[in-house]
VOFI-207303 format. One line per 5 residues: number of its first residue (from 1); for each residue x, y, z of C-alpha. Coordinates in steps of 0.2 Angstrom, whole numbers. Layout:
BEGIN
NUM	X/Y/Z  ...
***
This chain:
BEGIN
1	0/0/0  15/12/5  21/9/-12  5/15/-21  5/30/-11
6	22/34/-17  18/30/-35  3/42/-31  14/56/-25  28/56/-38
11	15/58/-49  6/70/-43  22/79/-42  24/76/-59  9/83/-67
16	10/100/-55  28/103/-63  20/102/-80  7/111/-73  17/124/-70
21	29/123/-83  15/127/-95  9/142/-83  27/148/-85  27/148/-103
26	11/157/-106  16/170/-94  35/170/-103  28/171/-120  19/188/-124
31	17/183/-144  7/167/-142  -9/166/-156  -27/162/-149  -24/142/-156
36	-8/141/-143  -18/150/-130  -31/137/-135  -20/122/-134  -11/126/-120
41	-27/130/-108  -31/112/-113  -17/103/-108  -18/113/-93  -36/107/-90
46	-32/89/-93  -17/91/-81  -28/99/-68  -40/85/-68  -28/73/-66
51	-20/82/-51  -37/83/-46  -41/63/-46  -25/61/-39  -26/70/-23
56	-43/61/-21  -35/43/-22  -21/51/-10  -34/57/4  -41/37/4
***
């Protein structure tokens, strides 16, 4: 069970380093077009969701 929980947490570490990674580079980048904005908000929603799911599975 430890070891899940650990799995969990790399991961979760993971995806909030991406998570902020692409914060970084939409705040970095002052000449980004709407379809970037675009593509980039939704890997930020997908990456959030997951976050989200897995700070659920961490609580139980």
């Amino acid at each position: 069970m430890e070891k899940t929980k650990d799995k969990i947490e790399e991961t979760l570490n993971y995806y909030t380093f991406k998570s902020k990674e692409i914060l970084n580079y939409i705040n970095a980048t002052s000449n980004l077009t709407v379809d970037e904005i675009i593509e980039k908000a939704e890997e930020l929603s997908v990456l959030e969701y997951k976050i989200t799911a897995l700070e659920v599975a961490k609580e139980n």
